[in-house]
Structure formats: C-alpha cells, structure tokens
TORKE-636336 format. One record per residue (C-alpha): x, y, z. Coordinates in steps of 0.5 Angstrom, whole numbers, padded with zeros to 4 digits, always signed. Layout:
# TORKE-636336
XYZ
...
This chain:
# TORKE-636336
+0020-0212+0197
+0024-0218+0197
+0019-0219+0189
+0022-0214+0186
+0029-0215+0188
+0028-0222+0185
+0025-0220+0179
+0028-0221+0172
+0032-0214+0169
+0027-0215+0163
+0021-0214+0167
+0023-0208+0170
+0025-0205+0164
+0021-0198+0165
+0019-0197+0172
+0026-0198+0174
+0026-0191+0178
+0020-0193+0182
+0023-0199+0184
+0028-0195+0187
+0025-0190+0190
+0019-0195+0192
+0025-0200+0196
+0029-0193+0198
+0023-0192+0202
+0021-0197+0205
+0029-0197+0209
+0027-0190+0212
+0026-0191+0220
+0019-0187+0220
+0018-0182+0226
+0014-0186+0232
+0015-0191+0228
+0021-0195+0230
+0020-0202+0233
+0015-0203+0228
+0017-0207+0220
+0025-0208+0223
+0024-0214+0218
+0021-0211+0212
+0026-0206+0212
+0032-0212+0213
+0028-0215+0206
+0027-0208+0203
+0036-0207+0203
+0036-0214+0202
+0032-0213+0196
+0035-0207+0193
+0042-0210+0193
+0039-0216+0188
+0035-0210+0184
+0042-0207+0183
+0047-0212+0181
+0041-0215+0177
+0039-0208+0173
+0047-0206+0173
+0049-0199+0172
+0051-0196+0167
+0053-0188+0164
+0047-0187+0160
+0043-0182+0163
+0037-0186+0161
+0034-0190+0166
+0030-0195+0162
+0033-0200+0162
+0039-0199+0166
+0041-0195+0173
+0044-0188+0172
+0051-0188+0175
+0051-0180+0176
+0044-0181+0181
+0043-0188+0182
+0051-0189+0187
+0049-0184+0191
+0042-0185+0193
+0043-0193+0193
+0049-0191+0197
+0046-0186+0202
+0040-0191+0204
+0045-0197+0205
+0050-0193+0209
+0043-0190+0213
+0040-0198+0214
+0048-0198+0218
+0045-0193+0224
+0038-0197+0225
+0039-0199+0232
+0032-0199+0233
+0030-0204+0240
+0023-0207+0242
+0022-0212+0248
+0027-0217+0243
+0033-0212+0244
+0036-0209+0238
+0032-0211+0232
+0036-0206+0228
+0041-0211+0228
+0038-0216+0222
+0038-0209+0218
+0045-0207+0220
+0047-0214+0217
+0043-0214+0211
+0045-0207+0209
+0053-0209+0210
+0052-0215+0206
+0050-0211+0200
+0055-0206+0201
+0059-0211+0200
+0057-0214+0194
+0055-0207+0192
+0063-0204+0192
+0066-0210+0189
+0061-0210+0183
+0062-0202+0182
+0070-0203+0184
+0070-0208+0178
+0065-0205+0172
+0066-0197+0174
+0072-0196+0180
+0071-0188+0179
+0064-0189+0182
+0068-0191+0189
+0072-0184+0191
+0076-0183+0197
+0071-0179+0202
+0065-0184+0200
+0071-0190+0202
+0071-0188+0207
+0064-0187+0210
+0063-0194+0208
+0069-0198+0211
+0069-0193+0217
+0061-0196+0218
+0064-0204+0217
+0070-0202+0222
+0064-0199+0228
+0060-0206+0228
+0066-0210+0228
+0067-0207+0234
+0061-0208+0236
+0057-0212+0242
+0052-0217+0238
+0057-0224+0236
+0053-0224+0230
+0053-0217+0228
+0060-0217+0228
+0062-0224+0225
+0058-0221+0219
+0063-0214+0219
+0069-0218+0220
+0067-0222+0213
+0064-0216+0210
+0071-0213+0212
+0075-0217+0210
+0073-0219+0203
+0073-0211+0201
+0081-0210+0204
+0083-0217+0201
+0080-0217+0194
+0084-0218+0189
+0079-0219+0183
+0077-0214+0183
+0081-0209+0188
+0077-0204+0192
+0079-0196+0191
+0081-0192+0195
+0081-0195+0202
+0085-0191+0207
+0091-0193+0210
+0089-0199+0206
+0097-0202+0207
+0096-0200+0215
+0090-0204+0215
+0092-0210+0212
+0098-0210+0216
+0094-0210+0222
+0088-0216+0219
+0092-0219+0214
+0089-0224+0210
+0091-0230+0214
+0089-0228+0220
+0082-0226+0217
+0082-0233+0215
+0083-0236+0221
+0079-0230+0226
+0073-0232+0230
+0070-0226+0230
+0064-0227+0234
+0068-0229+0239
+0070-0223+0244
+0076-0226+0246
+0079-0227+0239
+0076-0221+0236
+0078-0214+0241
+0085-0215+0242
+0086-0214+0233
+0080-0209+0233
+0083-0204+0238
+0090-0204+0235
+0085-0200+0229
+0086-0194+0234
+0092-0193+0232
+0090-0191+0225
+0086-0184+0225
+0081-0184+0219
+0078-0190+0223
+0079-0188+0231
+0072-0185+0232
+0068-0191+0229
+0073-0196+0233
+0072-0192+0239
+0065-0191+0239
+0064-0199+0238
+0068-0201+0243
+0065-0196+0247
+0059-0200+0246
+0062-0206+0248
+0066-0205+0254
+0059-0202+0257
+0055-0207+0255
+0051-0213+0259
+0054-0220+0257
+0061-0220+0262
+0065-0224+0258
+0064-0219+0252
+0066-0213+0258
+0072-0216+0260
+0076-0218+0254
+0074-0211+0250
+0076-0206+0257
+0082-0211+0258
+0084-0210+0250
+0082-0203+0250
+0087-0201+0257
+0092-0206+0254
+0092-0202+0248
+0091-0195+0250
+0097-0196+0256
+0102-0196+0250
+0099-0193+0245
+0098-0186+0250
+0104-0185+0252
+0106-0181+0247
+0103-0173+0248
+0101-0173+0241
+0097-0180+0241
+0094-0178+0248
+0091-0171+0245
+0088-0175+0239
+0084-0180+0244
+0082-0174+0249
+0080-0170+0243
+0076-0176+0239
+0073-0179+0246
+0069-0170+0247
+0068-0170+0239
+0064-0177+0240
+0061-0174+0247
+0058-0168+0244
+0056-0172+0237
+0052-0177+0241
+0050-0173+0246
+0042-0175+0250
+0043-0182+0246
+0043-0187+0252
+0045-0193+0247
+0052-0189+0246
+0053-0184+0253
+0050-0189+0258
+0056-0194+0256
+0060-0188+0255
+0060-0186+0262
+0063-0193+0264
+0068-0193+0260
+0071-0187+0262
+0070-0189+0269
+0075-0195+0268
+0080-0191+0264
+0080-0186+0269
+0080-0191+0275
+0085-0194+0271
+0090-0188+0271
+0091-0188+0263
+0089-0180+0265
+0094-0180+0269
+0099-0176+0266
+0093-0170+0266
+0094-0169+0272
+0101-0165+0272
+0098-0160+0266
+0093-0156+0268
+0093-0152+0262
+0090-0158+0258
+0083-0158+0256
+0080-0165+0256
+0079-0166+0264
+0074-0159+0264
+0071-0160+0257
+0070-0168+0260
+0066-0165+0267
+0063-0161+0262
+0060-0166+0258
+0058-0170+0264
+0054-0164+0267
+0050-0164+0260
+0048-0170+0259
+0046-0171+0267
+0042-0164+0267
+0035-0165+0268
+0035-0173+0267
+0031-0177+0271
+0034-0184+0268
+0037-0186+0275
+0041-0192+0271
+0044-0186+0268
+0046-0182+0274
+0049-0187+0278
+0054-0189+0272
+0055-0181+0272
+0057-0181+0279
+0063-0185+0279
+0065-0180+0273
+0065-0174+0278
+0069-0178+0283
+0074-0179+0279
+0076-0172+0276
+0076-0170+0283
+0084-0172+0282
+0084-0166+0277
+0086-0160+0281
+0082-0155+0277
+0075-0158+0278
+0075-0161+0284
+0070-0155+0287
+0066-0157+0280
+0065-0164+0281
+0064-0164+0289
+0059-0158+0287
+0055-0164+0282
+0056-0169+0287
+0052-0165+0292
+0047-0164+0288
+0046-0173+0286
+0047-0173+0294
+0040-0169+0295
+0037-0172+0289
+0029-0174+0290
+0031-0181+0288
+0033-0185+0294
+0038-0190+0290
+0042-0183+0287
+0043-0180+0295
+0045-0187+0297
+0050-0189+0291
+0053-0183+0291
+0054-0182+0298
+0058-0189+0298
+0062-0187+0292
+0064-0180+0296
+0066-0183+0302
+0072-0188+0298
+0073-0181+0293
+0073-0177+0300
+0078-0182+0303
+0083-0183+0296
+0083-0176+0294
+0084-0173+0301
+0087-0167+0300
+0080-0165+0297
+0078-0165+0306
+0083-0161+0307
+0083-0157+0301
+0076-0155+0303
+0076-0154+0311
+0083-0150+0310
+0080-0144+0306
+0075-0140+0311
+0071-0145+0315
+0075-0150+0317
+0074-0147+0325
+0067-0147+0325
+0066-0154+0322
+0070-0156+0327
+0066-0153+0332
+0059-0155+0330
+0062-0164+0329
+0060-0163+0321
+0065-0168+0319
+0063-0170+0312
+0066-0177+0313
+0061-0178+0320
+0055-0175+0316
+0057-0179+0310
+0057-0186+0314
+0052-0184+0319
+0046-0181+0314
+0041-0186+0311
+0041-0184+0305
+0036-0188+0302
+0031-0188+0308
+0030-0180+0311
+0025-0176+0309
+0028-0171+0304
+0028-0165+0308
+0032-0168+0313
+0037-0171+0308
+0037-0164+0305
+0040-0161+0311
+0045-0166+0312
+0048-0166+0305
+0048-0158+0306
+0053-0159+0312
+0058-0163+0308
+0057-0157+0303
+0059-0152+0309
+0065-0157+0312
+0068-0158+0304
+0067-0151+0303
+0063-0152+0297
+0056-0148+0295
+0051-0150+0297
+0046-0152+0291
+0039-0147+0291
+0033-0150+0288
+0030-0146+0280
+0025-0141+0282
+0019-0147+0281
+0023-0153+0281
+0019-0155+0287
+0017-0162+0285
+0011-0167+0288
+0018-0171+0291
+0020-0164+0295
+0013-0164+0297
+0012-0171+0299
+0018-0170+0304
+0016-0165+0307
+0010-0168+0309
+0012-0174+0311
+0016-0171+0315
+0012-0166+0318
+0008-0174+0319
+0014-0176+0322
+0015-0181+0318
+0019-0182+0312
+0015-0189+0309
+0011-0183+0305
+0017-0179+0301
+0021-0186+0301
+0015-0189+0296
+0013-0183+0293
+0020-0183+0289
+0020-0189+0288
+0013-0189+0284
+0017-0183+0281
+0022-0186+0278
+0018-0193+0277
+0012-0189+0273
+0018-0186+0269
+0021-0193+0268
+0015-0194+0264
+0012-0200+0268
C-alpha cells in the first residue's frame, strides 16, 4: 500500500479509481478480523493521503487523471474519519492507536490542501466531524496519540495560509488554545494538557467528543493520567455546572454518550468510574432537591442495562459504587437498594463481597435509607428476629459461605430494609447455584467458592 501511495501521479493516470477503492479497502476493520494488520492499515491511510495530495483534485468529473471532487472528498473523507474509530487491542494494548494517528495526520494535510485549492469542498457539518474527532483524541489516554492531536489540532485552528472554513465556535476555540499556547503546550504530558482541554466543555458542538476522551482518561490505568484529568475535569465542572443551563447540558450529554456507547466496555466500564467520582464529589449535588429532574433515574436506568446479564466481574464491581451513590437521591433508593441485593447474591464471590463493603459505608452515609425501610411495615418484626442489616453486613463472609446460605442472609437485609426480595428467571438456575447447593448439603463451601471462581477465570479467557 505504501507503493502506491508513492508512485508518481503520471503512473497512475488510468487506474486511479482502483487505487482508491483498493486503499479504501484495505483501511476497513474486517469482522473477526480486528487484532490482525493494525500496521497495514496504518500504511494504507497513510498511503491514501500521499496518493491524494500527489494525483489532486479536480472539477472534472473524468477520473483519468485526476480524483473527481463530487465522489472523491466524501469517500476519502469517510475512510480517514472511519480509521479515527480504530480502537482495535491485542496482547500490545490498543494497536488502533498507530491508525488513529495516521488517519489525523492525513486529515490534516488533506483539509489544508482542499482548504486552499477547493474551500467549498470543506461544509460546516463535514468540519465539524473532523475537528470534533481531533478534539476526542486530544483528550485522550495514549501521550503520544494526544501529542499528534494536539499538533494536528493546532495547525488547522491557526492556519493562516490557508485559512481552514467552517470551524465552529473557531474564535471560542482559539480564545481557549491560543496560538502562543499551542506552541508552547506539551501535549503528551497529562499535567499540561487536562486543565486547557476541559475547558472545551464549555463549547456545545464539541462537549461529547471532549467528554467522552476525558472519560476515557480519567478511568484509565496509569495514576498520574487519572489524577490530573479527574482533578481538572472536577475543577472545572464545580464552576462550570453552577448554572442550571449548563448543569442540564452536561447531564443530558453524559446519558446521550451512556446510551450511544452502550456494551462498549472501552467507554462504559471508564464511564462508571467517572461517575462514581462526580457523584461522590457532589458536583450532582443539587439534583438532590429536584426530584422531578430526570437524569438520576435515566442514570440508574443505564446502569441497570449495562450490568444485566454481564459476567464481567471487573465491570460489576465499578457499577456498584454507582449504585450506592444514587441512593442520596430520594426516588430511587428502592431501585438501587433492589440492584444491590441482587450484586449481594451474585454467584461471583468478589461481587458479594465488594458489595457488601460498599453497602455498609452507603448504609452508614445515607442512614435515613435504615430508617426509611424499617419504618413502613416491618420495622417490629426485624427487630424481633435480630435482622439488623448492619450485623448481617459485617458478620457475613461473603466471599467464603456457600451460595445458599448467603442467599439467605442477603434475603433478610431485603426484609430488614423493606426491599423485595430478588426471584431467580424460570430456568436461570446456573451450575454456581448448583454447586452451592452441593456443597452445602457437603457441609462444606471449598466446592461453591471455586467453582465460581473457575466460572469467572473460564470467562476471563485464561
């Protein structure tokens, strides 16, 4: 592919429509395909954007010897903006990142070539689309990947020869990464880069894109990057959502980006830390005074959906930190409590126990929750029968008792807290169900304790 970017514009005169498809092709992911050629698809988008600014463009509709505008942008376009989702991972990590980085460059040198020769070519919507995917990685977790975004970003906004159309909110952005500070940012470092990029929050047609990146950063693994982007993205939002408009905004794109990305473990699983630290931050703290508002119960919804029938146990447990935290919200601490019994009886040791940790601190910060739930109805009858949901909290091993039995225990917090019990599906008897039930009627819980284990370690893939 790298050839026939190279070769000279008299030697494709021709075959120029194949050399564009044939290089199109070759950037497409391929289904069950996707941790194979990362390189050759870095080549074939770097090899279509040297074909392109080497053949040109031209208003002549006859591709012999030169790319049709009218076709040509929008299939060149497509593929580059395409390339900008290649988040493929194998054992290396996220190989997409080469693709990503290639595709911004030639976006780059693209956009300044059509800016120049056939500004018409460059609309608003299609602006948009590209610098709002050059935002996204500059927000980013990879340093190199957002020092390529940071440049590429950079030398669109601040041409001057040519000057690139249609860039929204153009004076806004520059205001926010002036020229001088372009120059002078290092943006592969975390510390430099955050505290400028969050501030795009502030400009609407770029909000999700710089939300989901810094999603992505502040759930990441490397701690320094976790710590300067949740510091700068809390700094910001305390200000920033002090106004009720702004405050709806950012609720309304944090569900839009939820549902969008829903069951795509690369966005949510980060997703469900981030919101764990603005809500145990309090920047949804006013929220707690409308009941009316929507965005508590549609974010408890989310999270209902992206937890059901998961058997990532990673994933589980950064939901339940979630779940505790909307219990601050009047209306849903039935519903929360209700998802967090159900995590209480998880076949996966580590779920029961994570969450019967997280509970206790909820149950302890939120303590009109106990006395909400012992108040209407059974508050007598607990009492009675010594099913203090605190006790059975602490004194439960949660990780070590045979399934049956912690079953039973979470069945009297339900009572004690007046909250449903959870019913097992017709047919959902699983082999961890069974095991347990073995192993107690053994007397013993070594058997339902590593059977569950084996579950979750046969669905890790080891």
């Amino acid at each position: 592919s790298l050839a026939l970017g190279a070769l000279p514009a008299i030697m494709a005169q021709g075959k120029i429509p194949q050399i564009l498809s044939s290089l199109v092709a070759a950037m497409k992911v391929e289904s069950g395909m996707e941790s194979q050629f990362a390189e050759a698809r870095r080549d074939s988008t770097k090899a279509l954007g040297r074909f392109c600014l080497t053949v040109g463009f031209h208003d002549d509709p006859d591709p012999t010897y030169r790319l049709p505008l009218a076709t040509s942008v929008a299939m060149v376009y497509d593929a580059l903006l395409g390339s900008m989702n290649d988040y493929t991972m194998d054992s290396r990590g996220d190989i997409g990142a080469c693709v990503r980085e290639a595709s911004m460059v030639c976006l780059c040198d693209l956009t300044l070539s059509l800016a120049e020769h056939h500004p018409s070519c460059l609309t608003e919507s299609l602006m948009l689309t590209v610098m709002s995917s050059i935002i996204r990685q500059s927000s980013e977790k990879i340093d190199r990947t957002r020092a390529v975004a940071g440049r590429v970003l950079a030398k669109l906004l601040h041409s001057t020869s040519p000057v690139v159309p249609n860039i929204a909110e153009r004076q806004q952005l520059a205001d926010i990464l002036s020229e001088t500070l372009c120059s002078e940012l290092n943006w592969a470092s975390a510390s430099d880069t955050f505290p400028h990029t969050v501030r795009l929050l502030s400009l609407s047609p770029y909000r999700q894109s710089v939300l989901v990146g810094v999603v992505v950063s502040v759930g990441g693994m490397t701690e320094s990057l976790v710590k300067h982007s949740s510091s700068a993205l809390v700094e910001f939002l305390r200000d920033f959502m002090d106004s009720a408009e702004n405050l709806t905004a950012i609720c309304d794109d944090i569900s839009t980006i939820f549902t969008k990305y829903q069951k795509v473990d690369r966005v949510t699983v980060p997703l469900l830390k981030t919101l764990d630290m603005l809500l145990s931050v309090g920047c949804f703290d006013s929220l707690t005074t409308q009941q009316s508002h929507p965005f508590p119960g549609k974010l408890l919804s989310l999270c209902k959906a992206e937890t059901a029938r998961c058997g990532d146990a990673k994933k589980l447990i950064d939901s339940i930190p979630v779940f505790c935290s909307l219990l601050q919200f009047p209306g849903l601490r039935t519903s929360c409590l209700q998802q967090l019994t159900i995590l209480l009886g998880h076949k996966y040791p580590r779920v029961r126990a994570r969450t019967a940790d997280y509970l206790i601190v909820a149950l302890v910060s939120y303590a009109d929750v106990i006395a909400a739930g012992t108040s209407e109805g059974s508050a007598a009858s607990a009492a009675d029968a010594g099913d203090d949901p605190m006790t059975i909290l602490s004194m439960t091993a949660w990780d070590d008792e045979p399934l049956p039995a912690v079953r039973q225990a979470r069945n009297k917090i339900c009572r004690a807290l007046n909250v449903p019990e959870p019913k097992a599906l017709p047919g959902a008897t699983t082999e961890a169900t069974k095991s347990g039930v073995k192993g107690a009627a053994s007397g013993g819980s070594a058997h339902n304790k590593y059977a569950t284990y084996q579950d979750l370690v046969n669905r890790a893939g080891y």
